[in-house]
N, C-alpha and C positions, 0 to 999 in steps of 0.2 A: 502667433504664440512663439513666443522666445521661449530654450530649454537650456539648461546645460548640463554636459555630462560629464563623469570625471573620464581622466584621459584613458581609461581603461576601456569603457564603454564606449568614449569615441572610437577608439580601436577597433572593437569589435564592429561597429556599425560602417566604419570605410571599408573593412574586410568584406562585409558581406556583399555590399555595393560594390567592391572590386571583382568578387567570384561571379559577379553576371546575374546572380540569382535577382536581383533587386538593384531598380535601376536608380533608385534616392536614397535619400538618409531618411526620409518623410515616410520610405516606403517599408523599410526597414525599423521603424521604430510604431508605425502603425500594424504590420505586425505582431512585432512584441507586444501592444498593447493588448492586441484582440487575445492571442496567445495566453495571458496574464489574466482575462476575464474571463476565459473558458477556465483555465485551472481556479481562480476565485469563485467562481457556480461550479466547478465540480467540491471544492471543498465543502462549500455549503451544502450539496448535497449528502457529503458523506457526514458532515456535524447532524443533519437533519435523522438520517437513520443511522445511525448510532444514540443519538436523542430519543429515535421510537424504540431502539431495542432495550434500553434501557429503561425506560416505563414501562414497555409489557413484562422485562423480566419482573420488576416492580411488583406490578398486576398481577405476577402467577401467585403469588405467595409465598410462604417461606419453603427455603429449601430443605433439602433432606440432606442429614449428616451423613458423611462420604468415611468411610472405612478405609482410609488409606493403606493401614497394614494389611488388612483382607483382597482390599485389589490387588497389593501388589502379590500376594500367599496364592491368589488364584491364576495371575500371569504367571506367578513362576511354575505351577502346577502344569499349566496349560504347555508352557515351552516343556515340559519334562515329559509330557505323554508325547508330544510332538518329536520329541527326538528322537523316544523309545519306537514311534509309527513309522517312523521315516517321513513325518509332517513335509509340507515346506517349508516350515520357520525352523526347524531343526537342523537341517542342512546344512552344511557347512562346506564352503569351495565349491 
């Protein structure tokens, strides 16, 4: 198999063959590959659940309407007794 690579990636591949780590260019680019198919199956696995989590949320049913100004009236509630306690979120320095 003939390849060719731009001068850039030759570069890299003499480098690593010159640090000792790797004693070809063969051997060094046969890494990279394996390297390249671990991250390729890792990606698939994470399309794959990301894929299920998004059916099951699907499957739960519809959600419940979120109060945003009430959550945030109850944080801030929560930080005001906490500072009055001496909480640990209260604290300051």
């Amino acid at each position: 198999m003939d390849i060719s690579l731009t001068s850039q990636l030759e570069k890299v591949v003499k480098e690593k063959v010159a640090s000792g780590l790797y004693s070809s260019a063969s051997e060094v680019v046969g890494e990279a590959l394996r390297l390249l198919d671990d991250h390729d199956r890792l990606q698939q696995i994470k399309l794959e659940r990301l894929s299920n989590d998004i059916q099951e949320g699907l499957a739960s049913g519809e959600s419940a309407h979120l109060d945003m100004e009430a959550i945030k009236a109850e944080a801030r509630k929560r930080r005001r007794l906490n500072s009055f306690t001496g909480g640990e979120h209260g604290r300051s320095g």
